[in-house]
Legacy VTK file of the C-alpha trace (Angstrom):
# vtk DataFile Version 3.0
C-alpha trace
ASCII
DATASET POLYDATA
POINTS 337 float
108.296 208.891 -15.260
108.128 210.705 -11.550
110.244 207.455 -10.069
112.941 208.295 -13.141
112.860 212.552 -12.254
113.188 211.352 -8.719
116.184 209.017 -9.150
118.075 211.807 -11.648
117.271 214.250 -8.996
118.714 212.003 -6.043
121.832 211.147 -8.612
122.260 215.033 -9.251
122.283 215.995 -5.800
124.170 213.507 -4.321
126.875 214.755 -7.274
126.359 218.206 -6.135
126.678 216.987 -2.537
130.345 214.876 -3.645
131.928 217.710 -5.073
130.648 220.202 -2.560
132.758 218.071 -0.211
135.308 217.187 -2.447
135.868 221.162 -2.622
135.727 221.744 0.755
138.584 219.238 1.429
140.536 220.815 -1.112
140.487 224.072 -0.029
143.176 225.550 2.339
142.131 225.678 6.148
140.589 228.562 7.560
142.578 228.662 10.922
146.280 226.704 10.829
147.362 226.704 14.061
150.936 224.862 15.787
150.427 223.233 19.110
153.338 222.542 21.239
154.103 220.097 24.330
157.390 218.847 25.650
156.947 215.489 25.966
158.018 213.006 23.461
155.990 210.879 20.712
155.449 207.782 22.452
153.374 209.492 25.143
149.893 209.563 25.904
150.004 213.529 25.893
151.192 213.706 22.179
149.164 210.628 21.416
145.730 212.825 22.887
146.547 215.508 21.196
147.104 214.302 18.154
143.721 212.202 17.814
142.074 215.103 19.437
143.347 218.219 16.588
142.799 215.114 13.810
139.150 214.758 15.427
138.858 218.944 15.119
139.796 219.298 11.752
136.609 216.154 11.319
134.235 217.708 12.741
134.970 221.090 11.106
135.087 219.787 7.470
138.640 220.831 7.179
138.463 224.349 8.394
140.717 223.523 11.176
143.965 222.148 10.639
146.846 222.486 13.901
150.366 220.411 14.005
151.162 218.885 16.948
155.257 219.299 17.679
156.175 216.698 20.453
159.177 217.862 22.852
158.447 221.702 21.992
160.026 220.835 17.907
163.137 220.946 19.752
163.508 224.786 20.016
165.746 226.434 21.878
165.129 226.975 25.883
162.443 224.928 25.847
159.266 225.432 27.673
159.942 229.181 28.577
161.080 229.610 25.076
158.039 227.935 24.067
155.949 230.620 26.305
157.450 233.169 25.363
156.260 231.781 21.221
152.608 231.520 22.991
152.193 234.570 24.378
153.148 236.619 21.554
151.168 234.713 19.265
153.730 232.645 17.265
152.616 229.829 18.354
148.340 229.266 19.095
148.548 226.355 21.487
150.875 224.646 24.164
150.952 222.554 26.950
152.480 223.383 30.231
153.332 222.989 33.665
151.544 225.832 36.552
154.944 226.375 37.810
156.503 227.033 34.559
153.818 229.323 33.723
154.423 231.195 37.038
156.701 233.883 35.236
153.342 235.178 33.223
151.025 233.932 35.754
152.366 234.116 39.230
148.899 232.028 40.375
149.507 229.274 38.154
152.018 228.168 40.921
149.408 227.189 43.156
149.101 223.769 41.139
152.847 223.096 42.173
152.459 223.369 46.156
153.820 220.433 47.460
151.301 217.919 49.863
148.503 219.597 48.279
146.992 216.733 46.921
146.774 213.500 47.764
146.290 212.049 44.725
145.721 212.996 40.802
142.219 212.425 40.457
142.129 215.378 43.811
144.111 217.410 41.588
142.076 217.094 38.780
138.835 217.842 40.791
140.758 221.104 41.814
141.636 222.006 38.826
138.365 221.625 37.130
136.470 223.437 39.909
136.472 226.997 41.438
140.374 226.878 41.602
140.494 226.660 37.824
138.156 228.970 37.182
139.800 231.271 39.202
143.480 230.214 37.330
141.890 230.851 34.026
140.992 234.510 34.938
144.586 235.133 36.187
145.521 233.707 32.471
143.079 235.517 30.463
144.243 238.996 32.359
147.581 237.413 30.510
146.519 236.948 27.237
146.236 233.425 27.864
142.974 231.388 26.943
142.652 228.079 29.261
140.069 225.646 29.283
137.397 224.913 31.290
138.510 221.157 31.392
141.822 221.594 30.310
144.447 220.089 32.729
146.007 216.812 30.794
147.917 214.835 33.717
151.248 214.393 34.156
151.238 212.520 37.664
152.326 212.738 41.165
156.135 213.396 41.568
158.574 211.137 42.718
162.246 211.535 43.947
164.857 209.244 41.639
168.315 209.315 42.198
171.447 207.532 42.649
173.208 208.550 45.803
170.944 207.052 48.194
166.831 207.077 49.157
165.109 209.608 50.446
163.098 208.557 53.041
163.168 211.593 55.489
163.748 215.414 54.727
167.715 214.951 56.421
168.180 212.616 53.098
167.682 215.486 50.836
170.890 217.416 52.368
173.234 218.224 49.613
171.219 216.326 47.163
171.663 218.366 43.552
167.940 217.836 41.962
167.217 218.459 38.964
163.717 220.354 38.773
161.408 222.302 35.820
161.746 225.896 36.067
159.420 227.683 38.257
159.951 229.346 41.777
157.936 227.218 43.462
159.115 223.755 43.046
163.471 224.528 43.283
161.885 226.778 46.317
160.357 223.426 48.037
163.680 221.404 47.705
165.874 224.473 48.734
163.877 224.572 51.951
164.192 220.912 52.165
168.318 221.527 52.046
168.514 220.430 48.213
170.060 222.170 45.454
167.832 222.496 42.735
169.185 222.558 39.158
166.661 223.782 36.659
167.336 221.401 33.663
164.928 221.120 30.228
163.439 217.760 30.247
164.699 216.629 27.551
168.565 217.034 29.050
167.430 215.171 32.035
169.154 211.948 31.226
172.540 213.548 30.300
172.455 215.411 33.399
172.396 212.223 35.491
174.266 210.444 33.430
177.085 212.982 34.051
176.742 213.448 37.482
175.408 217.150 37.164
172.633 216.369 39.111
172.200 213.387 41.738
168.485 212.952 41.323
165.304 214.198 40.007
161.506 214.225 40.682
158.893 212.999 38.012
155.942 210.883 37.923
157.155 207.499 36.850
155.990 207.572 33.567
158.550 209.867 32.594
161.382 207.530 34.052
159.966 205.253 31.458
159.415 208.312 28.538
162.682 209.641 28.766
164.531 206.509 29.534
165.861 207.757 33.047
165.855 204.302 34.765
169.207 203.648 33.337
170.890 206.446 35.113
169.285 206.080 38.855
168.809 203.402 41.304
166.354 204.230 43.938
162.609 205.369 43.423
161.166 207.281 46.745
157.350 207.269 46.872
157.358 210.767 48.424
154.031 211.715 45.898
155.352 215.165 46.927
153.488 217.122 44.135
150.899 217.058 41.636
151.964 218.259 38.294
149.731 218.753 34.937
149.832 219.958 31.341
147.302 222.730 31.423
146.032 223.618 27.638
146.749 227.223 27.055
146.256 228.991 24.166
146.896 232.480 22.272
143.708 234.665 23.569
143.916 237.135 20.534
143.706 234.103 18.212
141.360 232.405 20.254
138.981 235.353 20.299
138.835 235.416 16.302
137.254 232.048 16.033
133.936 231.743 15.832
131.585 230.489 18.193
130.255 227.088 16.758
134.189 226.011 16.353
135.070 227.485 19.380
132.476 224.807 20.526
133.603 221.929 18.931
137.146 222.642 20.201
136.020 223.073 23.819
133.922 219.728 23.610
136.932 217.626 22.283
139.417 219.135 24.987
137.325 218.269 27.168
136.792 214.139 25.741
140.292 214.303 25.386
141.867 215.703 28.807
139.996 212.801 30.659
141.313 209.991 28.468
144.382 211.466 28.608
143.943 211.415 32.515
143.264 207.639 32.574
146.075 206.524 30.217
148.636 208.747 32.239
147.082 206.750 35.731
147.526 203.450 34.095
150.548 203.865 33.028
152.121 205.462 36.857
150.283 202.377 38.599
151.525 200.032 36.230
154.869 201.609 36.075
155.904 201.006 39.319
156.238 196.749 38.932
157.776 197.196 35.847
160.892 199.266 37.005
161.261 197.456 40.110
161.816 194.453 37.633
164.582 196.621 35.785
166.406 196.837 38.979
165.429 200.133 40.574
164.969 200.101 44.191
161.552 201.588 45.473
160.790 202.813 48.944
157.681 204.164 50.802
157.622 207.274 52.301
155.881 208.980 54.872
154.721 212.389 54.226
154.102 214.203 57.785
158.041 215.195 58.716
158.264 216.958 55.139
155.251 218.710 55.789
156.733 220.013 59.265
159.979 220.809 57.287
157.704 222.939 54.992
155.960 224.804 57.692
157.849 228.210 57.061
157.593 227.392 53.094
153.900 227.612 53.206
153.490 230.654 55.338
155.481 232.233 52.513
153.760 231.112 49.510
150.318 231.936 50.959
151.589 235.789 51.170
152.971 235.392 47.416
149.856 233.530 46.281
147.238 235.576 47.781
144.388 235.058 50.273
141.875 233.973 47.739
144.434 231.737 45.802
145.603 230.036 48.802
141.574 229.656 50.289
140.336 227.922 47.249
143.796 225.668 47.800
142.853 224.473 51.480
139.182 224.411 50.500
140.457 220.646 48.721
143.543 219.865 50.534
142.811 221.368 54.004
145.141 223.272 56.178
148.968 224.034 54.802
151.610 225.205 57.023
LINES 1 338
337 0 1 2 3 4 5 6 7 8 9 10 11 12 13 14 15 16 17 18 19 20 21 22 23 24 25 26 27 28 29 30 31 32 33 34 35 36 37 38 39 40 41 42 43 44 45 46 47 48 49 50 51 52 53 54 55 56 57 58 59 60 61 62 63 64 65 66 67 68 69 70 71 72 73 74 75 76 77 78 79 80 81 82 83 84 85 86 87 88 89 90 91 92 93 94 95 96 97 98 99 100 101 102 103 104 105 106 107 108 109 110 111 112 113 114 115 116 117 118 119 120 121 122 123 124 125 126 127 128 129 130 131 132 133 134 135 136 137 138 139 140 141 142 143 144 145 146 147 148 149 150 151 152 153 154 155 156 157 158 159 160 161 162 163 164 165 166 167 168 169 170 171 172 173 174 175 176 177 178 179 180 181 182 183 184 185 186 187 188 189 190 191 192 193 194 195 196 197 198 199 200 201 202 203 204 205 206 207 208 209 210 211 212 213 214 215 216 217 218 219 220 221 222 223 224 225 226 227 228 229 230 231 232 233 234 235 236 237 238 239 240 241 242 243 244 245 246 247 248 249 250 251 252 253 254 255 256 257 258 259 260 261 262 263 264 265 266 267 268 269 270 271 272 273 274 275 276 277 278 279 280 281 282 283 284 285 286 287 288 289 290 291 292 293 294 295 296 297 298 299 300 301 302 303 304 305 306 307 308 309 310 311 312 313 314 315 316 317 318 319 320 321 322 323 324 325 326 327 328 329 330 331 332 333 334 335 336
């Protein structure tokens, strides 16, 4: 008789325990949030985020539930448009460049200053350290929330055109590149005697296609992304600048959510980020064989007369930046300017 009460018990509870769940999944979400990037489907930034907001709304029974729109759900202007969206709170999440973020957060430039870092994995050490902490202050006094860990990778920058390579600074005379918005980056190429055009990424093709632009500088997984090895011929190693997506997202919002999912959030951005960080690697080492078997012409660069070039450049910045900005820079790259 006690083994029977015992098994209707179990049955009864583990019935209770089914629809419990089954209600929970029914119900609507308690936070619905948007997140946007600008890159496109097939990359390993929408690809992250997408298995890392499906993992959320797991481990929160449901309560969670964000969309991920790949290049910014085609709005409009774009990343600024896009940060404009974040800031006032129409949108709760987005990805983003430092230098594009420079109009809200002049600091956020610092992650754009070319020569900086030697490699991604420096950046990332940076940017996950004191100068990120310091970055995320300058965002929350913005009504930004970043993240602790919260830098997906984009890549070191390369120059790909179709006039000619660039293998010293003179190369770069008359050259019209395309570049993101932000000061900091068209400032680097107009002191290097480029014009920069500031062109959305996703009109990057068409503008070397029609000749608006001669050449442009991304990591090389975007010459794959966007399909820009069939409008340029020569790849120049310059590794000229570090670029990331930093998480950001809308501090009002973020304030209302309570602590245990803030938690769970902050652990998977953090999971996520660093996978993120190795696919995005693979992919730019990889990269490089593959186009050069597509027909592009690669060259090596060597990075010591652009830093002379830049001498003035960085005297500059370091004024616009800040003392403290610009010490927790050299404290990882060493001496600018």
């Amino acid at each position: 008789m006690a083994d029977a009460l015992t098994r209707r018990s179990f049955v009864a509870g583990a019935t209770l325990g089914s629809v419990t769940l089954l209600v929970r999944s029914l119900r609507a979400a308690d936070f619905t949030f948007t997140q946007f990037h600008n890159q496109t489907t097939a990359s390993s930034l929408h690809q992250r985020l997408t298995e890392m907001w499906s993992a959320i709304r797991t481990e929160t029974s449901g309560r969670v539930e964000t969309q991920v729109h790949a290049e910014n759900n085609k709005i409009p202007g774009s990343d600024p448009a896009a940060l404009k969206m974040l800031v006032s709170g129409e949108i709760q999440f987005f990805t983003l460049m430092g230098g594009v973020l420079g109009p809200v957060v002049p600091a956020a430039e610092v992650q754009q200053v070319p020569f900086a870092f030697g490699s991604a994995a420096q950046a990332h050490r940076v940017m996950d350290g004191a100068l990120g902490t310091y970055l995320r202050e300058e965002m929350a006094a913005k009504g930004i929330h970043g993240f602790a860990t919260g830098a997906f990778d984009n890549g070191m920058r390369q120059i790909a055109g179709s006039k000619r390579p660039i293998v010293v600074p003179a190369d770069l005379a008359g050259i019209r590149m395309r570049v993101p918005a932000g000061a900091m980056v068209a400032d680097t190429f107009r002191t290097l005697g480029a014009e920069p055009i500031v062109i959305n990424s996703a009109d990057i093709y068409a503008a070397l296609q029609s000749g608006k632009a001669d050449a442009q500088e991304n990591p090389l997984a975007l010459l794959e992304l966007f399909k820009l090895y069939e409008v340029v011929t020569y790849v120049s190693m310059t590794n000229h600048m570090w670029s990331g997506f930093n998480l950001l997202a809308h501090l009002p919002t973020w304030q209302r959510i309570p602590a245990d999912i803030q938690q769970m959030i902050d652990r998977n951005v953090t999971k996520y980020v660093r996978l993120q960080r190795q696919d995005q690697e693979a992919a730019n080492t990889r990269l490089r064989a593959e186009l050069a078997r597509r027909g592009l012409i690669f060259n090596e660069v060597e990075t010591a007369p652009f830093r002379r070039a830049l001498s003035g450049f960085y005297a500059t910045w370091k004024e616009k930046l800040g003392t403290k900005c610009w010490s927790l820079l050299e404290a990882s790259s060493g001496r600018l300017g």
